[in-house]
C-alpha positions, -999 to 999 in steps of 0.1 A, spaced: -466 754 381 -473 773 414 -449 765 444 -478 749 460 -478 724 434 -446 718 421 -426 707 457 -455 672 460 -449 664 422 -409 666 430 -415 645 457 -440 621 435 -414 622 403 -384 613 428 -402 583 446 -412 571 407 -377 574 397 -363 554 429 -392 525 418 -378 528 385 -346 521 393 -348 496 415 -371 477 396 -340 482 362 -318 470 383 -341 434 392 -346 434 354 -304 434 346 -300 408 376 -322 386 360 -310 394 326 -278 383 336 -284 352 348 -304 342 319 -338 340 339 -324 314 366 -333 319 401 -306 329 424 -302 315 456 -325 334 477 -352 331 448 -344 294 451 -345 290 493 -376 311 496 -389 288 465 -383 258 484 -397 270 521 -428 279 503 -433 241 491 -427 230 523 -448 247 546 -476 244 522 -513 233 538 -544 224 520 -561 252 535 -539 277 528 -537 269 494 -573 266 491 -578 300 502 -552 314 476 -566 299 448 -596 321 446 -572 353 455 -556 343 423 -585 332 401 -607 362 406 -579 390 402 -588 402 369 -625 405 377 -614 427 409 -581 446 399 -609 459 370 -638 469 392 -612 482 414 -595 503 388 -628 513 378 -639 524 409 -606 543 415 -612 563 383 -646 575 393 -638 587 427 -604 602 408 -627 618 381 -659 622 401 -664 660 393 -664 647 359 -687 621 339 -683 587 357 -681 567 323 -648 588 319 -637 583 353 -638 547 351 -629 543 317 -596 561 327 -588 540 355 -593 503 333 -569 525 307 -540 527 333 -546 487 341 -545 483 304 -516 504 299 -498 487 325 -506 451 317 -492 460 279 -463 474 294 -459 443 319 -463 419 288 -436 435 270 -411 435 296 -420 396 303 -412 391 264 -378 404 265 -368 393 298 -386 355 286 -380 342 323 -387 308 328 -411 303 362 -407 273 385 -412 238 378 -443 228 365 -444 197 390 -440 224 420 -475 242 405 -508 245 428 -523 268 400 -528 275 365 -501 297 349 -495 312 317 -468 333 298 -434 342 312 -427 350 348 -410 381 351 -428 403 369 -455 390 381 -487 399 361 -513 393 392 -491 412 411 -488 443 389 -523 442 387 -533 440 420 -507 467 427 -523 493 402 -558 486 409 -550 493 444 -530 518 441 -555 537 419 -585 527 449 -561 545 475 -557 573 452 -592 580 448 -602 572 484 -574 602 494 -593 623 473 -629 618 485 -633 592 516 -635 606 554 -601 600 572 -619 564 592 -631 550 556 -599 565 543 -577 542 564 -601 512 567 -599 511 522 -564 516 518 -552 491 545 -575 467 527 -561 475 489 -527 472 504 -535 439 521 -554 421 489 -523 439 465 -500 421 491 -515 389 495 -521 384 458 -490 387 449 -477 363 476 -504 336 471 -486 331 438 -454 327 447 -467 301 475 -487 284 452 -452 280 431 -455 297 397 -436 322 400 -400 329 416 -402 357 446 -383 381 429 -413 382 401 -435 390 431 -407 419 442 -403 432 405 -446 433 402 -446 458 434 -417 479 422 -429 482 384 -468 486 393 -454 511 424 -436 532 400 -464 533 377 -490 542 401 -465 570 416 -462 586 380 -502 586 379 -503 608 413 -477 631 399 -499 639 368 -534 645 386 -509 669 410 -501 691 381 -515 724 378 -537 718 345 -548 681 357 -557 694 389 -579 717 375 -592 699 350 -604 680 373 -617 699 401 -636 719 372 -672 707 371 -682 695 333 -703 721 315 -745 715 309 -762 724 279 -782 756 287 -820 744 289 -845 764 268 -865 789 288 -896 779 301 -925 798 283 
């Protein structure tokens, strides 16, 4: 790997590894107190079901209904402009991979951790599985986070800003409208950033490599036509 290279995939690799940890050590915390919510879980719970309004929860729900839909056109989208010197089907074929990936990963960690999420009687949506991390919010996290990846990579510096302060700000907000529409504890919200964080940092360090880098930068080779007679 040239110098040029390897000093932004140390950087990438470190930042991943801090995610990682941080997120292992939500995932003990909870471990060790068997899935109940500590206090702060709990006080943060409880402010959120007081200061709830009709209109505020009406604009969440569709923020929370439509995630799927958007975290995979999203993802797809980030692929393409990731891949975009290759074939676009690829490109966006990669980018629902990683949202896969990371929703199989997410599911697994939910199973062994098997955290319970808030009372049912303190829901204002539909909910399903365990609740630690968040599953809306690691996908909104990694959809985005693939979006802002591609959008370095190929968007003008105004359109640059403009799409990543919106992926942020839907990656954010999703994750949040969950927790204020009481299905899941805020440190499932916390645990969603850090796990789909770390996952999307690990993704940057890979296309920074030497041979992904080239691979794709490299345009796809063309059949040779026949000569004209």
């Amino acid at each position: 790997m040239t110098a040029s290279r390897e000093a932004p995939v140390r950087r990438l690799a470190v930042s991943a590894a801090v995610s990682a940890a941080l997120f292992a050590g939500l995932l003990v915390w909870v471990a060790l107190n068997h899935g109940r919510p500590l206090s702060w879980d709990a006080a943060l719970h409880a402010a959120a079901l007081r200061h709830r309004a009709k209109p505020l929860i009406a604009a969440a729900r569709p923020v929370s209904v439509g995630v799927e839909v958007v975290a995979y056109t999203l993802s797809a989208v980030g692929g393409v402009l990731l891949l975009r010197r290759r074939s676009w089907w690829l490109g966006a074929l990669a980018g629902v991979g990683a949202l896969v990936v990371g929703q199989v990963l997410r599911v697994g960690l939910a199973a062994l951790v098997a955290r319970d999420r808030p009372p049912r009687a303190d829901w204002a949506a539909t909910a399903a599985g365990y609740s630690f991390p968040s599953g809306h919010t690691v996908s909104a996290t990694l959809a985005g986070g693939l979006l802002c990846l591609g959008l370095l990579r190929t968007a003008r510096c105004a359109w640059r800003i403009a799409g990543i302060a919106v992926a942020l700000c839907w990656a954010i907000l999703d994750g949040a409208s969950r927790v204020y529409q009481g299905v899941h504890w805020p440190r499932d919200f916390l645990a969603g950033w850090l796990f789909g964080g770390m996952l999307i940092l690990l993704v940057a360090a890979l296309l920074a490599t030497d041979r992904v880098a080239r691979w794709t930068a490299r345009e796809p080779r063309r059949s040779p036509q026949p000569a004209r007679r």
